[in-house]
C-alpha positions in Angstrom: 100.7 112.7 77.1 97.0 112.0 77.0 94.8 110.5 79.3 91.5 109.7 78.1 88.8 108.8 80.6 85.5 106.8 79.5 82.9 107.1 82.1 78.8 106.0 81.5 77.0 109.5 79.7 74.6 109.3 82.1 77.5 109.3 85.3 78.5 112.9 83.2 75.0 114.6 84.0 76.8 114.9 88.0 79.8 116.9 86.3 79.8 120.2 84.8 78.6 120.5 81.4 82.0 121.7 80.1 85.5 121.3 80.6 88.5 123.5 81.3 91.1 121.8 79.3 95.0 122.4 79.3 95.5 125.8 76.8 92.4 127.3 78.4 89.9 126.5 75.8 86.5 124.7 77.2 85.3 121.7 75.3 82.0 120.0 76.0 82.0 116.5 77.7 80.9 113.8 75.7 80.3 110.7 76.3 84.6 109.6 76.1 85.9 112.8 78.0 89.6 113.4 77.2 91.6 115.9 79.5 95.6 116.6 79.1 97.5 115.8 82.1 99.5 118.2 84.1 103.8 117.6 84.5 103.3 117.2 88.2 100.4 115.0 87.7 102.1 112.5 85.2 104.3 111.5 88.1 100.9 109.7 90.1 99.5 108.2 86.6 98.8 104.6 87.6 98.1 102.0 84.6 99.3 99.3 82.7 100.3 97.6 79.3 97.6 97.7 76.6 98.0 93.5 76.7 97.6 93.0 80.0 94.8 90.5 80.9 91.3 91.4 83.1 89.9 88.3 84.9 86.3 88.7 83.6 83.2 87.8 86.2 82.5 84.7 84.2 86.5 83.5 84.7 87.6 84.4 81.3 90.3 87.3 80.5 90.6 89.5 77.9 93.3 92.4 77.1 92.4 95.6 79.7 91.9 97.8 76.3 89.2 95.5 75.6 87.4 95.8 78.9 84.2 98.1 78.7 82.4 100.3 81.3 79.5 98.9 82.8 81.0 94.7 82.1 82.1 93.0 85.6 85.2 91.6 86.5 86.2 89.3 89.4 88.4 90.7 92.5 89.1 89.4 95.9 88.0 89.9 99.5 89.0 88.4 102.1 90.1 85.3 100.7 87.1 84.9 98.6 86.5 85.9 95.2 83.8 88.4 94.0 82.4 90.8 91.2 82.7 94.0 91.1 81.5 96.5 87.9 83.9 98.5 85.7 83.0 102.5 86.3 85.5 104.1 83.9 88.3 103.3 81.7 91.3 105.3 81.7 93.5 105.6 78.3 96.6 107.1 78.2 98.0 108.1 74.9 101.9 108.4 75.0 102.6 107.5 78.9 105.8 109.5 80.3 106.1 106.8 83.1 108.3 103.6 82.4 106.2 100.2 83.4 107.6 98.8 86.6 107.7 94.3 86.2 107.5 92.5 88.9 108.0 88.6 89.1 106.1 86.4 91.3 106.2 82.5 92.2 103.7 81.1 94.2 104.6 81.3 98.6 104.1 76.9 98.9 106.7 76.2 96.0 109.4 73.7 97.3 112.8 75.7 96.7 116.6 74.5 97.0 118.1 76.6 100.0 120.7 79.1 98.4 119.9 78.6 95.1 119.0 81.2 92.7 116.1 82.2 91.4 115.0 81.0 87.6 115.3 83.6 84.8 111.8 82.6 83.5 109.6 83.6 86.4 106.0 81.8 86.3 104.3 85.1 86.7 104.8 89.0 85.6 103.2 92.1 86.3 104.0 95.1 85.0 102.4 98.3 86.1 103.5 101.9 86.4 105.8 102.2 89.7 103.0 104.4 91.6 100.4 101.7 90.5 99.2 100.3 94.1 99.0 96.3 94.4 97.6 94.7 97.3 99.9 92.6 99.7 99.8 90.6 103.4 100.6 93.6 104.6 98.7 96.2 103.0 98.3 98.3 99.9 102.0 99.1 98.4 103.2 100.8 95.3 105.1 98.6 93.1 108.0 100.7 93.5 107.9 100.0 97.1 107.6 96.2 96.4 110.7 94.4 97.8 111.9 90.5 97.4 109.7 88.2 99.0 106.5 90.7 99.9 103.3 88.4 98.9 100.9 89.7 97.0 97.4 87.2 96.1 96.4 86.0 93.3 93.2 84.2 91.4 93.7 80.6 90.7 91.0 80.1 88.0 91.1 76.5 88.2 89.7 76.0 91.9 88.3 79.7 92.2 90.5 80.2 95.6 92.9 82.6 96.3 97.1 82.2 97.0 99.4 83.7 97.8 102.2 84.8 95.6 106.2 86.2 96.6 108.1 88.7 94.7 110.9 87.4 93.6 112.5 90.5 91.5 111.5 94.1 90.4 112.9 96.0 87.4 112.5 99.4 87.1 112.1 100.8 84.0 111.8 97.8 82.4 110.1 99.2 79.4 107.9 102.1 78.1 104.4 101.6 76.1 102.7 103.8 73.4 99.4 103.5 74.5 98.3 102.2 78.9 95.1 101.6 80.6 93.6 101.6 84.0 90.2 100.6 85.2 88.2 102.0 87.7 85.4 99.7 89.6 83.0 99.8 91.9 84.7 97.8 94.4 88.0 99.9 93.8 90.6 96.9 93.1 90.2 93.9 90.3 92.6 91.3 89.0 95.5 91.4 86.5 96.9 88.5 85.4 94.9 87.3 88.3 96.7 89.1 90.8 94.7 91.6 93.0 95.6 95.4 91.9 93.6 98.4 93.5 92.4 101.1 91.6 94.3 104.0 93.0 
């Protein structure tokens, strides 16, 4: 697998002006810096489907392998919505890790005691199982995410913040050619308008 990270050229002048790369040949950074990925660290690679949509700063979304460095997106704090800059993209060519999918319904929906949850879920995130989301109760892996943790999410209609319940999590629940990740300034943004975090 590899994992291409694009980061400013400016950012790079802090770095050395070469790079050790997997075989032991050096290679000069440019401005998209591509480094192979180690066995052990595949297992903590952290991203998601090429599709998946970035709430922009201005309220639209677009596909994460369309977001640049340097454009804002929107996250949350403390209830309240915010911007925060994109400081590197992550591309990963040929993942190892299976995406993890994760269906949410929002906390207030009126529900039927004992009754079963609908196949068609009104919201799903998929992300790689060490891919940290943020809940009520702190920062969690989505592998760790169990039925009925609450995780926020973006309603772009009123600009406020819900909350959102897991109602299922599949493993495995498929593999991708090509995944992405963002880092920003603020260290978390929104997919499919729910809150993610960067590490």
């Amino acid at each position: 697998m590899r994992k291409t990270i694009i980061i400013p050229f400016l950012s790079l002048l802090s770095f050395a002006s070469i790079a050790q790369t997997e075989n032991g040949e050096t290679a000069v950074l440019k401005k998209e810096v591509a480094e192979k990925v180690s066995s052990k660290d595949k297992k903590q690679d952290r991203y998601f489907c090429p599709n998946a949509t970035v709430t922009m700063a201005d309220g639209s979304v677009k596909p994460i392998r369309d977001v640049k460095v340097g454009e804002k997106v929107k996250t949350c704090r403390k209830g309240k919505s915010r911007e925060t800059e994109v400081k590197a993209v992550e591309v990963y060519d040929n993942p190892n890790a299976a995406l993890t999918a994760v269906y949410l319904r929002p906390v207030n929906e009126s529900s039927i005691s004992g009754e079963s949850w609908p196949l068609v879920p009104a919201l799903l995130l998929e992300a790689t199982p060490q891919h940290q989301v943020q809940t009520k109760k702190g920062n969690k892996t989505m592998k760790q995410l169990s039925k009925n943790d609450v995780l926020y999410h973006y309603e772009p209609s009123t600009g406020k913040v819900s909350s959102w319940k897991v109602g299922i999590v599949q493993t495995n629940a498929r593999k991708v050619a090509t995944a992405y990740n963002l880092t920003t300034e603020d260290g978390s943004y929104l997919v499919e308008n729910v809150l993610v975090s960067n590490n």
